[in-house]
N, C-alpha and C positions, 0 to 999 in steps of 0.2 A: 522449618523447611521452607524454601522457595518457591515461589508462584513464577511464572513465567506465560505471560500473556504475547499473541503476535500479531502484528498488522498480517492482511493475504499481500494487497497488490507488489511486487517489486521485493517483495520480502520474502514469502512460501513459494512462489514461483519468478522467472525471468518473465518480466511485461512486456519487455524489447523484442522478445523473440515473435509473438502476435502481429506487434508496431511493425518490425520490419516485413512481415509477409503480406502485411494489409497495404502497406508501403508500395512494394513488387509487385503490388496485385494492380494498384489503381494509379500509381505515379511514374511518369518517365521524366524527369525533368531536363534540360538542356544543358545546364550543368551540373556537374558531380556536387552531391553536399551528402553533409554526414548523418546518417539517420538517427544513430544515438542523439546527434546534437537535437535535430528536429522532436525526438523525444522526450528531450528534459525539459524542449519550451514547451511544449504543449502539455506535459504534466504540468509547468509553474502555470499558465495560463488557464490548467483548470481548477486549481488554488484558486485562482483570483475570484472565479465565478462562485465557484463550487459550491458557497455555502447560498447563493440567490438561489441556484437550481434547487437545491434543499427545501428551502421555503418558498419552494414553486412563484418566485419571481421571472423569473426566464424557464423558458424549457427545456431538457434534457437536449432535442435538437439544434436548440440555440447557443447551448453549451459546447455541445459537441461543433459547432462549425466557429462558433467565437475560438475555440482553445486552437486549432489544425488553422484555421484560416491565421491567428496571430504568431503562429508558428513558423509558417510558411513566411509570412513577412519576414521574418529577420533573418529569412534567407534573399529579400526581397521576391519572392517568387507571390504571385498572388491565384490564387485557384477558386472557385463557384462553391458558393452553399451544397450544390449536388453533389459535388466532387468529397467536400469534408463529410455530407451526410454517407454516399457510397464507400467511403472508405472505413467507416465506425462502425455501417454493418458488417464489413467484412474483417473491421477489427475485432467485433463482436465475435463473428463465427471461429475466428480462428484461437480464441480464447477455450473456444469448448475443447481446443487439442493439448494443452497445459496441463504439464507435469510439475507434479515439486519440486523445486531443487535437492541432490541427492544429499548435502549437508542438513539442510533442513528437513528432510525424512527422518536421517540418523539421528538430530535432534530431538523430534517428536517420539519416534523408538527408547530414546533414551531417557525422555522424561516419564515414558509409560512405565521403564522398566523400574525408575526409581519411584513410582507412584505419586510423583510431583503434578500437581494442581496446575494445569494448561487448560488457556482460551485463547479467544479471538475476537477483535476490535476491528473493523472494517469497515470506511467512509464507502457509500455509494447505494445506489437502488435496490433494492432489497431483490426482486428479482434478477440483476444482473449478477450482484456479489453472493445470493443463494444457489446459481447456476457454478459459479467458481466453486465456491463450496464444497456443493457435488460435486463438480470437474476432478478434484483432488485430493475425494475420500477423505474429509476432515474429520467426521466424524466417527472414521476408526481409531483417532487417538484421540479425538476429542469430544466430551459430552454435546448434545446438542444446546444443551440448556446455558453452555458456558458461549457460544458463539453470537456476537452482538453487532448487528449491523444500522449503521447509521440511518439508512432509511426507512427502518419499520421505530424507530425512538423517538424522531423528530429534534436528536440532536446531534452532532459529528464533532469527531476530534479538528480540533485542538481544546474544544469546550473541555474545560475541567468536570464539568457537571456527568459528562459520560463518562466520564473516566471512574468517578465516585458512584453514580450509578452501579457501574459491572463491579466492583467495589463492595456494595452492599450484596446485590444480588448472589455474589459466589465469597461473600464472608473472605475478602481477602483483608490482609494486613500491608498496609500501603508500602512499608518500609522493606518489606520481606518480597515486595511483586515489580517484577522485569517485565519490561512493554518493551519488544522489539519492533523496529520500524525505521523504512528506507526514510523516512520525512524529519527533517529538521523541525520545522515549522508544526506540524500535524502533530508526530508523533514523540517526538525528546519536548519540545515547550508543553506538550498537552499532557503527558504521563509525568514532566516534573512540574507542574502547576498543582497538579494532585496529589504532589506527596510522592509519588512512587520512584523506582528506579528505572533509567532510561539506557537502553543500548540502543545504539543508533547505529543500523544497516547499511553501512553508506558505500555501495559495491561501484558506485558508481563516479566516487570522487567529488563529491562536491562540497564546494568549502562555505562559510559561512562568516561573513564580513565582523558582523555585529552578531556575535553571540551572546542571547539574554541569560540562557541555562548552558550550563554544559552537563554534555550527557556521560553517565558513570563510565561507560563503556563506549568504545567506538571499535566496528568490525569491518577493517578495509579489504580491498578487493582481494588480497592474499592470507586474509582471514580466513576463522570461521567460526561459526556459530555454536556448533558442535562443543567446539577445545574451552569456547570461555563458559557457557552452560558445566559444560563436568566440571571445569575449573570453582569454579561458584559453589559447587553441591557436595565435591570429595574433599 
């Protein structure tokens, strides 16, 4: 039987839909630009940090204004520390309003019903990504014991080392467990560095120049999650 592990951010819920109300809350800019776009730089740009803020080289706040502040640049638009810090709190809050996606519900319903062995892998602060968590009733289909967050380990994906960690901890069989996740980089290089199998969430189109792995699965925007899970298991 099948293990089926999942990233939260961009994966069990829409992350854009917080991005843009935090967006409308704090930003008017002079000219039109596109918010998805402003969204996928400031996810790569909080890659680039990501793993400093981890090992508390830089701070969470310096995080958060490096990744918005470098975002805004390559719209050339440039905005104040205060502006990127006021708008992370209110991208923060409006995170607490996140629902699952109704595919990925149907998923987790279906993996309960076939008694298939589900967790979760999640880069970020332990209190912010425990608050998600909550937010989205995980652990009505998922044990708590199976749910792994990069900042209470002291290590984050793409580390193989986490990946074999949750690995040991829930007795999985690397060749029989699926890690889903929006992340090229994060999450297909870091679940197939470990052996595992990688379906890669990629709802949002993005391609990848130099591919090191290729991932088993790919689920584009007119996908779903759903059809290739039963597909795998009946």
């Amino acid at each position: 039987m099948y293990n089926f592990i999942f990233d939260v951010d961009d994966t069990l819920y829409d992350q854009l839909e917080p991005f843009k109300k935090a967006f409308q809350e704090n930003f008017s800019p002079k000219k039109v630009i596109s918010i998805e776009a402003l969204y996928r730089y400031s996810r790569k740009f909080s890659d680039e940090v990501f793993e400093q803020s981890q090992q508390g080289r830089i701070s969470m706040d310096e995080m958060y204004i490096y990744r918005l502040t470098k975002a805004f640049n390559e719209f050339d638009i440039s905005i104040q520390p205060k502006q990127a810090l006021a708008f992370q709190k209110d991208y923060a809050a409006f995170q607490d309003e996140i629902t699952l996606l109704p595919d990925m519900e149907k998923t987790l319903n279906y993996c309960t019903r076939k008694q298939l062995t589900v967790g979760i892998i999640t880069n970020g602060p332990s209190k912010h990504q425990r608050n998600k968590i909550k937010n989205l009733n995980l652990t009505h289909w998922i044990n708590p014991k199976h749910i792994f967050v990069s900042g209470e380990l002291k290590m984050a994906k793409p580390d193989k080392k986490l990946f074999h960690y949750v690995e040991s901890q829930m007795k999985l069989e690397p060749q029989k467990t699926f890690y889903t996740g929006d992340s090229y980089r994060n999450d297909v290089l870091g679940a197939k560095e470990a052996g595992w199998k990688a379906i890669w969430y990629n709802q949002r189109g993005h391609s990848i120049k130099n591919k090191e792995s290729q991932p088993d699965f790919i689920v584009g925007k007119e996908q779903k999650v759903y059809d290739l899970v039963r597909s795998l298991v009946e």
